[in-house]
C-alpha positions as CSV (number, residue, x, y, z in Angstrom):
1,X,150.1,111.1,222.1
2,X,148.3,108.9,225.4
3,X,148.2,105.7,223.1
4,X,148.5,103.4,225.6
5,X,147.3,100.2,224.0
6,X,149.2,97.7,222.4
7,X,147.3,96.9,219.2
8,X,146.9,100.5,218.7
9,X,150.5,101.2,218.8
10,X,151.1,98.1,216.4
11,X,148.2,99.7,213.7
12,X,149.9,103.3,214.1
13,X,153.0,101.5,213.2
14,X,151.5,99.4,210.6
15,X,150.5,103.1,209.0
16,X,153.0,104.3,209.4
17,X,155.1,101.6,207.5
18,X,152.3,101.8,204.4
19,X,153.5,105.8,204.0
20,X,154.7,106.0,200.9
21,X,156.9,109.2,199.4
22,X,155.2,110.9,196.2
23,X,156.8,111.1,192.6
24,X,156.9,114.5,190.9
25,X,153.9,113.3,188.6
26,X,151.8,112.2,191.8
27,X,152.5,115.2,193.2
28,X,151.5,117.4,190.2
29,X,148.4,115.3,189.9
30,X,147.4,116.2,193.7
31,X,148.1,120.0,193.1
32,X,146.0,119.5,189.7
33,X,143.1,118.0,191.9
34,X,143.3,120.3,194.7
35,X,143.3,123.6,192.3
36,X,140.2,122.2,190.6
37,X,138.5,121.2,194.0
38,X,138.4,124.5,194.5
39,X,135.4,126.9,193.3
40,X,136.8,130.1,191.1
41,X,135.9,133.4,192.6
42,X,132.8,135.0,191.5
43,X,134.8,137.6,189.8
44,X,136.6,137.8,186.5
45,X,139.8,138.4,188.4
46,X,139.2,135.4,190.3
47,X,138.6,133.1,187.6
48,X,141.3,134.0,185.4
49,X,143.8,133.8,188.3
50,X,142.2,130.3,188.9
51,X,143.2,129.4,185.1
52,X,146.3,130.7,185.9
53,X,147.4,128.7,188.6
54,X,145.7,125.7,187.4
55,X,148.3,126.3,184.0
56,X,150.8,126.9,185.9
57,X,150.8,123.4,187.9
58,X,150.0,121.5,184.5
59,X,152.4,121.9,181.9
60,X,151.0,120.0,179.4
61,X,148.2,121.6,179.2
62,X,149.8,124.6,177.6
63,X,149.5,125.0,173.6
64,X,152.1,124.3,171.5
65,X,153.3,127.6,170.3
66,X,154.8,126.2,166.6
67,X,151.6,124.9,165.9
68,X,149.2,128.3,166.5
69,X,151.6,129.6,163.9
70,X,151.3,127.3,161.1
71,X,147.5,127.6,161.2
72,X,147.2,129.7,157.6
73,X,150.3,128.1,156.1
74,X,147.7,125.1,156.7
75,X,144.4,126.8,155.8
76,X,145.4,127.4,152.4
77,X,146.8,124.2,151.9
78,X,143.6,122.7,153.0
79,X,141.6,125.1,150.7
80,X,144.0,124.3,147.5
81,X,143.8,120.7,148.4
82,X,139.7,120.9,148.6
83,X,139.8,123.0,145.3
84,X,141.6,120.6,143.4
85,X,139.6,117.8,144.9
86,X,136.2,119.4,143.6
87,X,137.6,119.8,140.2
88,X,138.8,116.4,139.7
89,X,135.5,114.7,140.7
90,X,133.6,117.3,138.7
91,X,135.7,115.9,135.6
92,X,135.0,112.2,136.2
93,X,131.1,113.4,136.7
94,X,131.2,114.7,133.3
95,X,133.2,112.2,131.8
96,X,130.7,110.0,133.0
97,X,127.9,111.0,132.3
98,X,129.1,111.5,128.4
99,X,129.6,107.6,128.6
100,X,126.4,107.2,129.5
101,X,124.8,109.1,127.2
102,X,127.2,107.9,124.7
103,X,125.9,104.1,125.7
104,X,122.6,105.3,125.2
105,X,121.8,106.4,122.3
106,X,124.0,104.7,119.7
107,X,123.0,107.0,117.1
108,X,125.3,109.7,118.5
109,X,128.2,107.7,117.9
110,X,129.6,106.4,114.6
111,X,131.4,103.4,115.7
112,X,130.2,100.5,114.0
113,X,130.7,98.2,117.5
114,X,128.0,96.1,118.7
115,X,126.4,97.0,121.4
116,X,126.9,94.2,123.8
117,X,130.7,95.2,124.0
118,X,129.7,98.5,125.5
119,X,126.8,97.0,127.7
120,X,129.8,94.4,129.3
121,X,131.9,97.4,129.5
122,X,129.3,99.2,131.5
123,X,128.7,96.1,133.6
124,X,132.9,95.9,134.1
125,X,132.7,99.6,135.5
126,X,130.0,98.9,138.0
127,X,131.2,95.2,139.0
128,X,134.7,97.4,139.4
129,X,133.0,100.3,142.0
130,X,131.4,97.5,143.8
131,X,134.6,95.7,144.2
132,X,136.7,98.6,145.4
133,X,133.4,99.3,147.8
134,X,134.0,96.2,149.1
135,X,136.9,95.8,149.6
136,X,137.0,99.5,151.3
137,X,134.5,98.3,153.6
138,X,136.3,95.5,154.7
139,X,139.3,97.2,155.1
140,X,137.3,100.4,157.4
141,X,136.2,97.7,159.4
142,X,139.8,96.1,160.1
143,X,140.8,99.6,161.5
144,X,137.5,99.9,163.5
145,X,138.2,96.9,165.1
146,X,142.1,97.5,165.8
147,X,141.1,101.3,167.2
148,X,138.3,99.3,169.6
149,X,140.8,96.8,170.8
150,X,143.9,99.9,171.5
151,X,140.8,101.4,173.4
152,X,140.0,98.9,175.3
153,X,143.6,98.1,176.4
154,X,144.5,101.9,177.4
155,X,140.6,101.7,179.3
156,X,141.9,98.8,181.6
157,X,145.3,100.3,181.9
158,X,143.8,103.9,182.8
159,X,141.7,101.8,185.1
160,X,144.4,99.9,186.8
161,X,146.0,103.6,187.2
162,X,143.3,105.0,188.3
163,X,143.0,101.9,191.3
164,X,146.6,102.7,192.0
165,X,146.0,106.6,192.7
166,X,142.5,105.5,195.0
167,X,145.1,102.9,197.3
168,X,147.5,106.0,197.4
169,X,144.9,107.9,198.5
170,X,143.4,105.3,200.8
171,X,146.9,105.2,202.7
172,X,147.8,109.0,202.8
C-alpha cells in the first residue's frame, strides 16, 4: 500500500478495528436506500421494474392479502352500521322535538301537571347533555395527551436510531 508512516499505520488500524459487520435489517435498510437512490428509467418498463426490485428487498411493504379480501364483507358492515345509526338519531330528533312542542304549548296536552315540573325536567335534560359534554371533553383530551406523549417517545427513539444508522455510516 506505500504507508510508510507510523501514525498512519496506527489510524488505518484504528479503522479498521471500528469496522463493524451488518445485521440482516441494516443490510435490508442499505439495499432499501440504495434502490431508492437511484432514478427509475424514463420508461414504463423501467419504473415498474424499479417498484419491483424495490418490493422485492422490503418485505413489509407488501399488502396483506387476507385483508384486500375482506374489503366488501366490511363495506356492507360499515353501510348497515351507518344505516342503523341514521335511523336511531332520526328517532331521538323526533322524539325530541315532540317534547318540545309538547312543553310548549300546554294546551296540547291534558295532563293536569304544573308547569314548573316539565320546565325542571327540561333544564335536567340540558344540565344532563352538558354534563356528558363535559365530561367527553375531558376524557378526548386525556387521550390527546397520552397519544402526544407515545409520539414524542417513539420521535426520540426514531431519532436515537436514526444517530445510530449516521455513526454506522460515518465508519463504513
Amino acid at each position: 500500500m506505500g504507508i510508510k508512516k507510523r501514525a498512519h499505520i496506527q489510524r488505518l488500524l484504528e479503522g479498521i478495528s471500528k469496522l463493524a459487520y451488518l445485521t440482516e435489517d441494516e443490510k435490508r435498510v442499505y439495499q432499501i436506500k440504495s434502490i431508492l437512490e437511484k432514478e427509475p428509467d424514463a420508461d414504463q418498463q423501467g419504473e415498474c421494474s424499479y417498484w419491483t426490485k424495490l418490493l422485492d428487498v422490503g418485505k413489509p411493504l407488501r399488502p396483506i392479502a387476507a385483508n384486500l379480501k375482506s374489503d366488501s364483507k366490511l363495506d356492507e358492515g360499515l353501510r348497515s352500521l351507518r344505516n342503523i345509526s341514521l335511523a336511531v338519531l332520526l328517532l331521538i330528533n323526533i322524539m325530541w322535538i315532540v317534547l318540545l312542542y309538547t312543553l310548549q304549548f300546554p294546551e296540547l296536552y291534558k295532563f293536569n301537571l304544573p308547569t314548573k315540573a316539565f320546565e325542571l325536567f327540561y333544564l335536567a335534560v340540558y344540565a344532563s347533555i352538558i354534563f356528558v359534554q363535559f365530561c367527553a371533553m375531558i376524557v378526548h383530551r386525556g387521550v390527546t395527551l397520552i397519544h402526544y406523549l407515545a409520539s414524542v417517545g417513539s420521535a426520540t427513539e426514531n431519532f436515537r436510531t436514526l444517530l445510530h444508522m449516521l455513526q454506522l455510516q460515518t465508519h463504513n
